[in-house]
PLY file of the C-alpha trace (Angstrom):
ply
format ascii 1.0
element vertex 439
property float x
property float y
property float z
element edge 438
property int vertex1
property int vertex2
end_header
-13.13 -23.91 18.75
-13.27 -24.03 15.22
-16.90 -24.95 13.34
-16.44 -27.89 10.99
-18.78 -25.88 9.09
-15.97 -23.68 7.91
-13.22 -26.49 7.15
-12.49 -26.30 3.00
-13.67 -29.00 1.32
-12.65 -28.11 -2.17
-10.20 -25.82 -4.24
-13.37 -24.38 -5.74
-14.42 -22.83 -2.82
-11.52 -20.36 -2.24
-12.63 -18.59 -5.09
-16.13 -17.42 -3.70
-14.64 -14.49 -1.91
-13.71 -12.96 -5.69
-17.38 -14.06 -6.98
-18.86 -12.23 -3.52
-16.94 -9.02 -4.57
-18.90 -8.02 -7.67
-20.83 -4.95 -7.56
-22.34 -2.57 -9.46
-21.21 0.15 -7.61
-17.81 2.40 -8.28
-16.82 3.28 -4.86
-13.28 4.02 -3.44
-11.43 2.53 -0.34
-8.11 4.30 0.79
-5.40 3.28 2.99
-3.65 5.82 4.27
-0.55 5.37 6.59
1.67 8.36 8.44
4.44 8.09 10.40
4.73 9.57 13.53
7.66 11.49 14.85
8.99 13.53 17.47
9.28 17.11 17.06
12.27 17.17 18.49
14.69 15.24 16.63
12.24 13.65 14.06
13.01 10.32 15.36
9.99 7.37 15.52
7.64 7.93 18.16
8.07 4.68 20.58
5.00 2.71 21.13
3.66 3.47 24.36
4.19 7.17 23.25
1.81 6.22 20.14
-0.54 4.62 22.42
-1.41 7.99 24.01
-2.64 9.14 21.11
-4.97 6.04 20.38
-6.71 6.60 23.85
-6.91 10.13 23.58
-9.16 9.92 19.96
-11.16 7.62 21.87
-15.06 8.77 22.56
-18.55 8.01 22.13
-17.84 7.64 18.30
-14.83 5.42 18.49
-13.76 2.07 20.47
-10.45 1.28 20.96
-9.37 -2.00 19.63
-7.58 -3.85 21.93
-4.90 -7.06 21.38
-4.95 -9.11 24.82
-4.15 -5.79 27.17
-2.10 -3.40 24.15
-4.05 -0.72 22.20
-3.84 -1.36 18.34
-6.08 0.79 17.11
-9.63 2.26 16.47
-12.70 1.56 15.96
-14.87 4.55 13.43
-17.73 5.73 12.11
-16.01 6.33 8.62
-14.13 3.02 8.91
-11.25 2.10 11.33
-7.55 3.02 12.50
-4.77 0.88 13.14
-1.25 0.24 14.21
0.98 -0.99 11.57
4.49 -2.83 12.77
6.49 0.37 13.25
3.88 2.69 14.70
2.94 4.27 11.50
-0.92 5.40 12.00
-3.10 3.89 9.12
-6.25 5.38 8.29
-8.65 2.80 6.44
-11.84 4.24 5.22
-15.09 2.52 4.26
-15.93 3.15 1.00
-17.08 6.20 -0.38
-18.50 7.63 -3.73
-16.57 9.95 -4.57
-12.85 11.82 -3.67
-14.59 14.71 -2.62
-15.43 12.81 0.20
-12.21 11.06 0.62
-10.93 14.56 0.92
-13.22 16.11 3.55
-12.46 12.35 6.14
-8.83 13.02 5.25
-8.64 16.63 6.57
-10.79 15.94 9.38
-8.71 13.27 10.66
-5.38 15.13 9.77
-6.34 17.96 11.67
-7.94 16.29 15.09
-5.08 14.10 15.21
-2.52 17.04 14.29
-3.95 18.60 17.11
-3.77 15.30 19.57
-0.06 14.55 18.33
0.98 18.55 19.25
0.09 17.55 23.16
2.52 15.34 23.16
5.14 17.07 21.40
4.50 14.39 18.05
4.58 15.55 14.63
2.94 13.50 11.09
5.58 12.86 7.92
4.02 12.82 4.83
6.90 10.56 3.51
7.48 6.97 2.41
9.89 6.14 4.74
11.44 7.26 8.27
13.95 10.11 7.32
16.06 9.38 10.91
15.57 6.09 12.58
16.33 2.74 10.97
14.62 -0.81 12.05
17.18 -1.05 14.33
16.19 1.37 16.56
12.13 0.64 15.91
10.18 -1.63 17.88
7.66 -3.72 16.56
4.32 -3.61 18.05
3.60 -6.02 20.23
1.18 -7.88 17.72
1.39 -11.30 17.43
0.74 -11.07 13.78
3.67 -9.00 13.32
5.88 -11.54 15.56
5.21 -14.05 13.19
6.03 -12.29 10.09
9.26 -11.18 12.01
10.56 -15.30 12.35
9.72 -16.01 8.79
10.48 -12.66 6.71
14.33 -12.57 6.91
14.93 -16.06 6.09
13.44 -14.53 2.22
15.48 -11.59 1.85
17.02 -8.92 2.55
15.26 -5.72 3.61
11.56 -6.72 5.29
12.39 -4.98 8.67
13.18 -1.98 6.44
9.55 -2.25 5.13
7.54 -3.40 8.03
9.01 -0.60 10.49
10.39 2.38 8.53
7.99 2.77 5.37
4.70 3.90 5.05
2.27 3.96 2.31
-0.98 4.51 0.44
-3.42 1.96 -0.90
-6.81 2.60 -3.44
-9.91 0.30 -3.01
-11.67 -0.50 -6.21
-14.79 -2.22 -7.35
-15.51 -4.54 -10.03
-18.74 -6.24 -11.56
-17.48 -9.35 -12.43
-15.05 -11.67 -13.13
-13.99 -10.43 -16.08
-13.85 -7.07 -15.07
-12.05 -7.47 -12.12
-8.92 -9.29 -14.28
-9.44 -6.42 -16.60
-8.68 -3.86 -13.96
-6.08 -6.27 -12.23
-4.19 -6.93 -15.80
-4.50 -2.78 -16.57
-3.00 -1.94 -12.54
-0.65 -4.27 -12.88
1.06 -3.03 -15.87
0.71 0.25 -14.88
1.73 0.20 -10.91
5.67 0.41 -11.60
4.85 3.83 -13.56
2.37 5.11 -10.96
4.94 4.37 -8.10
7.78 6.26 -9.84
5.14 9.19 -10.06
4.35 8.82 -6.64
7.94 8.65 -4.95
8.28 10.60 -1.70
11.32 8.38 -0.50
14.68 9.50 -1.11
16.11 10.14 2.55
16.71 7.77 5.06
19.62 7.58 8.10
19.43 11.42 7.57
21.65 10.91 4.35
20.53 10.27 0.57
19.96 6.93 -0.12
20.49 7.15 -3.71
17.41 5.99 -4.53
13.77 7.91 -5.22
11.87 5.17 -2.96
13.59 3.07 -1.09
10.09 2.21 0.38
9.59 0.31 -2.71
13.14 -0.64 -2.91
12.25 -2.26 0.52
9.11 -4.39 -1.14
11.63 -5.77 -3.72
13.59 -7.12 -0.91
11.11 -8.29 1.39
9.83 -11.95 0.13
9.59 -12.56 -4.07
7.15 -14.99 -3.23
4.33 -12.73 -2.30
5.01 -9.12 -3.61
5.30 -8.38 -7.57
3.63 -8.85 -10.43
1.78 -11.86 -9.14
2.20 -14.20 -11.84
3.54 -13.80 -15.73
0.49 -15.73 -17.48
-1.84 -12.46 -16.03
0.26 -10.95 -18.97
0.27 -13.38 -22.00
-2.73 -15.56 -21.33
-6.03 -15.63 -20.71
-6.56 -14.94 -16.60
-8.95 -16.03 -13.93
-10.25 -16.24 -10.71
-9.30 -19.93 -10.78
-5.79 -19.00 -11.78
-5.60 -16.27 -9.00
-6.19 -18.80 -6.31
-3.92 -21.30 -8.12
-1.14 -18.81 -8.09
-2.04 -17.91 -4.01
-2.17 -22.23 -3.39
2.07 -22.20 -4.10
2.62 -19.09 -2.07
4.17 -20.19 1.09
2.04 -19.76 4.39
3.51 -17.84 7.15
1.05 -18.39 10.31
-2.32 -19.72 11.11
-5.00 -18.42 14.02
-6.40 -20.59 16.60
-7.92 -19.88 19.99
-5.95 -16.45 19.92
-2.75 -17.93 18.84
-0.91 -17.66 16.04
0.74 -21.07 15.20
3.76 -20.42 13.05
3.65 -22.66 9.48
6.80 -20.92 7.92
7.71 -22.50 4.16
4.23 -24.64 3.86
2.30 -23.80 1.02
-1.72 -23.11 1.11
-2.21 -25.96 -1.54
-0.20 -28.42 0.45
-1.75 -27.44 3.66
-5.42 -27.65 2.00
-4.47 -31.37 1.15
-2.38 -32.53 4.11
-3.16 -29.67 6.94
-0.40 -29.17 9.32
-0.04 -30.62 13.21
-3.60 -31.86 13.40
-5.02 -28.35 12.04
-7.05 -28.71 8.91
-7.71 -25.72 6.57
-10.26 -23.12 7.14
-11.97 -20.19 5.13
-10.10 -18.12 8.06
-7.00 -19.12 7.69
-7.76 -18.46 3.58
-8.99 -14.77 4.74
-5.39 -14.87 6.26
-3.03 -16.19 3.29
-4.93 -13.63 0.90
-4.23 -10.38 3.49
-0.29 -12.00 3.81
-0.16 -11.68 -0.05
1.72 -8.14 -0.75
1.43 -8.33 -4.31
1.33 -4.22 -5.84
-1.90 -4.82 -6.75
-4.14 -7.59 -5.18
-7.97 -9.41 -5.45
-10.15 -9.33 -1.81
-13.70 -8.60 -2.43
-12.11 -5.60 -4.26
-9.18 -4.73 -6.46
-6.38 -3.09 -3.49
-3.90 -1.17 -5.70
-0.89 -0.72 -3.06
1.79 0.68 -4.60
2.60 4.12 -3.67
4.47 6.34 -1.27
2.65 8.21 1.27
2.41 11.63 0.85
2.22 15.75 1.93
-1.35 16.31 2.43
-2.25 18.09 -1.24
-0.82 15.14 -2.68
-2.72 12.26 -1.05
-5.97 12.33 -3.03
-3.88 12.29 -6.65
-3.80 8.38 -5.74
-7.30 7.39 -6.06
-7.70 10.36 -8.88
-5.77 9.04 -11.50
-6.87 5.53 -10.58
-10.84 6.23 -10.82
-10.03 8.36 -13.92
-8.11 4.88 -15.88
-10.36 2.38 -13.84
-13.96 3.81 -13.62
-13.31 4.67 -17.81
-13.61 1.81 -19.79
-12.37 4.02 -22.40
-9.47 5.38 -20.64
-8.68 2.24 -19.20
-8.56 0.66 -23.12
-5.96 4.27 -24.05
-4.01 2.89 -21.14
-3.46 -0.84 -22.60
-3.14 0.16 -25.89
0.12 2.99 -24.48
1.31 -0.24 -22.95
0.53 -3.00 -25.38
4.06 -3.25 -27.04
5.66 -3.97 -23.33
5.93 -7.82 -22.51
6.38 -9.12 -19.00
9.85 -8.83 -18.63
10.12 -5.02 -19.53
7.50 -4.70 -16.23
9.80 -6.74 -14.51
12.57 -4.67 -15.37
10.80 -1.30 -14.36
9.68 -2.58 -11.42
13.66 -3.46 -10.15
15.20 -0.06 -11.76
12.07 2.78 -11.11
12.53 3.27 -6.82
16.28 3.57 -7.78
16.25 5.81 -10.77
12.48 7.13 -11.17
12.42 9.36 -14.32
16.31 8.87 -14.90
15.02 5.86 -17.33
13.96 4.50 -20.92
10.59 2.27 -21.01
10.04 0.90 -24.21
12.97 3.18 -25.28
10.73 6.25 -24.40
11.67 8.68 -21.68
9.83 7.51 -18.80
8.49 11.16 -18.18
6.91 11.04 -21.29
4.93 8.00 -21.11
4.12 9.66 -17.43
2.85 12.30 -19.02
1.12 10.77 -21.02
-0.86 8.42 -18.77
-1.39 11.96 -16.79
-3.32 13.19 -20.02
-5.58 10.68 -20.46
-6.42 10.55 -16.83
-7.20 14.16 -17.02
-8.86 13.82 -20.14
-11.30 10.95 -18.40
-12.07 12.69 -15.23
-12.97 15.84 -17.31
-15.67 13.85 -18.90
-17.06 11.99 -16.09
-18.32 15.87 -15.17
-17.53 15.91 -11.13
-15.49 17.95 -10.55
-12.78 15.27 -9.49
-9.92 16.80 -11.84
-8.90 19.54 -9.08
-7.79 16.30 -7.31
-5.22 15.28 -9.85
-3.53 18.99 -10.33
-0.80 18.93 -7.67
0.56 15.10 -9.91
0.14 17.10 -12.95
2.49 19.84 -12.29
5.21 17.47 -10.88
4.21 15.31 -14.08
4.85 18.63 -16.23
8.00 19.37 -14.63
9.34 15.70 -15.01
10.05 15.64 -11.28
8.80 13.88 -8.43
7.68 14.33 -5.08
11.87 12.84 -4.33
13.09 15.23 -7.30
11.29 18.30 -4.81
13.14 16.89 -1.56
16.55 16.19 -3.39
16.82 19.83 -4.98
15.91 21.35 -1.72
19.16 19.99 0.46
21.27 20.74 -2.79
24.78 18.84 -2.23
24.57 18.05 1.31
25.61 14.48 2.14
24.27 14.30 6.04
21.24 15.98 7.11
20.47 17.77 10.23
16.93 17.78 11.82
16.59 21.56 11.00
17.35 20.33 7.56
14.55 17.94 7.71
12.36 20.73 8.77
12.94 23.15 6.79
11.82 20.45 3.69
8.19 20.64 4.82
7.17 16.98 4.73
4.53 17.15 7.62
0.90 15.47 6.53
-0.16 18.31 7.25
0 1
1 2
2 3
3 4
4 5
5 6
6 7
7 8
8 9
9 10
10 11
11 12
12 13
13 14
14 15
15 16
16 17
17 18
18 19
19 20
20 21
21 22
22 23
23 24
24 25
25 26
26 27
27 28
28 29
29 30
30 31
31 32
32 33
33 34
34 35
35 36
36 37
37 38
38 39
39 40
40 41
41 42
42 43
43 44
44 45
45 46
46 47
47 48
48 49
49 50
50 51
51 52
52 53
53 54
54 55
55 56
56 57
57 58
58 59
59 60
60 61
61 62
62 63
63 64
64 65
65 66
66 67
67 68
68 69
69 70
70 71
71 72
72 73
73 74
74 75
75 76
76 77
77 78
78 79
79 80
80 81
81 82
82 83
83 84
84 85
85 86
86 87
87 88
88 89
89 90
90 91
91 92
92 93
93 94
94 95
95 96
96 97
97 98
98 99
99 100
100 101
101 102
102 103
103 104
104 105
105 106
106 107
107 108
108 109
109 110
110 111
111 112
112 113
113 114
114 115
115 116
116 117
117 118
118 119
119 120
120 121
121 122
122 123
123 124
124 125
125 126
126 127
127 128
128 129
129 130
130 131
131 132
132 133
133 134
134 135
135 136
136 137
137 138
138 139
139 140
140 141
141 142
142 143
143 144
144 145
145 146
146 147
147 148
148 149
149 150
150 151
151 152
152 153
153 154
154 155
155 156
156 157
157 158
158 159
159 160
160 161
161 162
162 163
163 164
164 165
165 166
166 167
167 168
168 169
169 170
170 171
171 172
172 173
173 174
174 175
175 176
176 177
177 178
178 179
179 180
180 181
181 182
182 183
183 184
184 185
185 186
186 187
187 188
188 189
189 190
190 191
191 192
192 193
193 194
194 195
195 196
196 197
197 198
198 199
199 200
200 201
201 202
202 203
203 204
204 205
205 206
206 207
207 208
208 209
209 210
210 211
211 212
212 213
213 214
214 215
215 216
216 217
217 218
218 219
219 220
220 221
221 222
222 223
223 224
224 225
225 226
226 227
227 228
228 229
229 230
230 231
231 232
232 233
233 234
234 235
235 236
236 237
237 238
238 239
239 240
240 241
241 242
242 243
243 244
244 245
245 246
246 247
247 248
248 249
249 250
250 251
251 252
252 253
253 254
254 255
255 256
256 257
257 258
258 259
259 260
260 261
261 262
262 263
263 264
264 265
265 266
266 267
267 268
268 269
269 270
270 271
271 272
272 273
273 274
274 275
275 276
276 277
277 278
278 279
279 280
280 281
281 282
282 283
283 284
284 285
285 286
286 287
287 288
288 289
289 290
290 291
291 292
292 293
293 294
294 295
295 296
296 297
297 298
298 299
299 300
300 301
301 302
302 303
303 304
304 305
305 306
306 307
307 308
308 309
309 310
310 311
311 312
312 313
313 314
314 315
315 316
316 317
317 318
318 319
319 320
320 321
321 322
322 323
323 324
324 325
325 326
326 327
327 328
328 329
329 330
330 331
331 332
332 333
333 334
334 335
335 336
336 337
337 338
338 339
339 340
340 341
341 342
342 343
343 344
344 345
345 346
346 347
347 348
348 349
349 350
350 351
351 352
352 353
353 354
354 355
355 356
356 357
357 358
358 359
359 360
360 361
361 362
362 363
363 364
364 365
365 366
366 367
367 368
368 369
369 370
370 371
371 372
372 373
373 374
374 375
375 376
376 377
377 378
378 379
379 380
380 381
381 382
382 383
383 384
384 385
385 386
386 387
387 388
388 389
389 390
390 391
391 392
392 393
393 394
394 395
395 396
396 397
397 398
398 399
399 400
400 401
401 402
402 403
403 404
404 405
405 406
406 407
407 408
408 409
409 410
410 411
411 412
412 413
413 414
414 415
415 416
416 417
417 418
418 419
419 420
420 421
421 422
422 423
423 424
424 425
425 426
426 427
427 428
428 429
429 430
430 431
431 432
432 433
433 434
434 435
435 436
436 437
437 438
């Protein structure tokens, strides 16, 4: 039974969440999906197989979270872990001060559940994507979420079974104080996540073959629905920006599902603002179902209560932490952050729109602005080495293994594509002898 308390009376309301998100703290969140294979023949780890693992992490620390009678996930001290739609294990911190400490959770965890997975003859990939088994051979989880966005996904494109089931990524958490500075930082990440992601791609296998591309995990997000991944909206880049615009631009994003009494009615093409005026079936808009349309938004970088930067690859276990280093370095530097837009300020919508579509195919194999895109890469590297330096903590360590790839004009792909030379069709000794475990 919903409270009438939390029907939506107004458009102005659906903008409180952003106001309720200002701080005047500079924590980090991460997100931190692997994917789970067997040791075997690297192939994805079937659900009930990944289930095993859940209940044997579970103890007087951690509850396992349950879906009617299924196992998605767990309950933490440090935060929480969870199923996503093709088994890949998501670790989702709380937020913490500093990466030191995002370091120390992340090798605990990789190491207890390195040690859980070995029982049952499971292995972790550090990789953005599944190197042997496709969607086709992937279950979905039995989530009812995730059964929704199955019915409405492939009438929008091409590729979202590719990206809910085969891909796995990282995501950065990040604070803001207030309105303005939170569409400061979302204007800055948004310009800048194409570039990061090409730094950042750890996706160039897939079927056991080459795809051709250096992610196809974000090749997958270009193909998955235009009307809720991208660049969210081109007036974030040539006019004045708001909260009130944010929500605008969320109110004509088609709705896929709402929850009620632990259902999950399907909505498909309705949009949030005509749903707000008209509701749908007798069902009037709620703050919930709000809370819903914002986490069904995949834009590359997004507003909650915090700025979610989402764009990247996962990665080997050295390489994990770069992601919220050169992130606090531009973000958490007012000055750095101001290098970064001025680098950038010649580039007009349409030239991010561009490297967003060509980077996961060609990564550093590109112009940007008619530059090399290595060098502008390098050059974001320097003044996000140059900020951490100053901020005196130490955090700089964190961004070395990015800098040397950066140096080289390679990425974590370049690494994995030199190592199997010419070869057209991998074997799983191949695959193992590339060392992309998380650990």
């Amino acid at each position: 039974m919903i409270s009438t308390e939390n029907y939506i009376c107004s458009k102005s309301e659906l903008t409180e969440i952003f106001y309720s998100g200002c701080k005047t703290t500079q924590s980090l969140g991460l997100e931190y999906e692997k994917l789970p294979v067997y040791k075997s023949n690297y192939r994805a780890v079937s659900y009930n197989d990944i289930c095993k693992i859940i209940l044997e992490m579970e103890n007087d620390k951690r509850t396992v979270i349950f879906e009617d009678e299924n196992p998605m996930g767990l309950l933490t001290e440090n935060g929480h872990i969870s199923l996503e739609p093709g088994c890949q294990f998501e670790l989702s911190l709380n937020p913490l001060k500093d990466i030191f400490e995002i370091r120390k959770q992340l090798d605990l965890y990789n190491q207890e559940t390195k040690e859980i997975a070995d029982k049952f003859g499971i292995l972790w990939l550090g990789t953005g994507i599944q190197p042997v088994s496709t969607n086709e051979n992937i279950k979905i989880i039995p989530k009812k979420r995730y059964a929704q966005m199955t019915k409405y996904l492939p009438t929008r494109a091409k590729y979202p079974f590719v990206m809910m089931r085969e891909t796995a990524g990282i995501q950065v958490g990040m604070d803001y104080f207030c309105e303005e500075d939170a569409i400061s930082k979302l204007k800055t990440a948004i310009k800048l996540s194409p570039i990061v992601c090409t730094m950042f791609s750890n996706s160039p296998l897939r079927n056991l073959q080459k795809t051709g591309k250096k992610s196809f995990r974000a090749f997958s997000w270009l193909n998955t629905d235009e009307d809720r991944c991208g660049l969210i909206s081109e007036k974030l880049f040539t006019q004045d920006f708001s909260f009130d615009d944010y929500r605008d631009v969320l109110l004509s994003v088609p709705m896929i599902f709402i929850q009620r009494d632990n259902r999950c009615i399907y909505v498909g093409n309705l949009n949030f603002g005509e749903f707000l005026k008209n509701g749908y079936e007798g069902h009037r808009a709620t703050m919930d179902d709000w809370l819903t349309h914002l986490s069904l938004y995949f834009t590359d970088v997004r507003l909650k209560t915090y700025l979610e930067i989402r764009n990247h690859d996962s990665q080997s276990s050295e390489m994990i932490t770069a992601v919220p280093a050169i992130w606090k370095a531009i973000l958490y530097n007012k000055d750095a952050q101001n290098e970064i837009d001025m680098v950038l300020k010649k580039a007009k919508y349409q030239d991010f729109q561009e490297l967003r579509y060509y980077a996961p195919n060609k990564g550093y194999d590109m112009k940007f602005l008619n530059y090399p895109l290595y060098d502008l890469a390098k050059e974001i590297m320097n003044i996000s080495m140059q900020s951490l330096v100053m901020m005196k903590t130490g955090e700089e360590q964190f961004l070395e293994p990015l800098l040397n790839l950066v140096k080289k004009n390679k990425t974590p792909a370049d690494i994995i594509l030199e190592k199997i030379n010419d070869k057209k069709t991998l074997s799983t000794d191949d695959l193992r002898n590339l060392n992309i475990t998380a650990i």
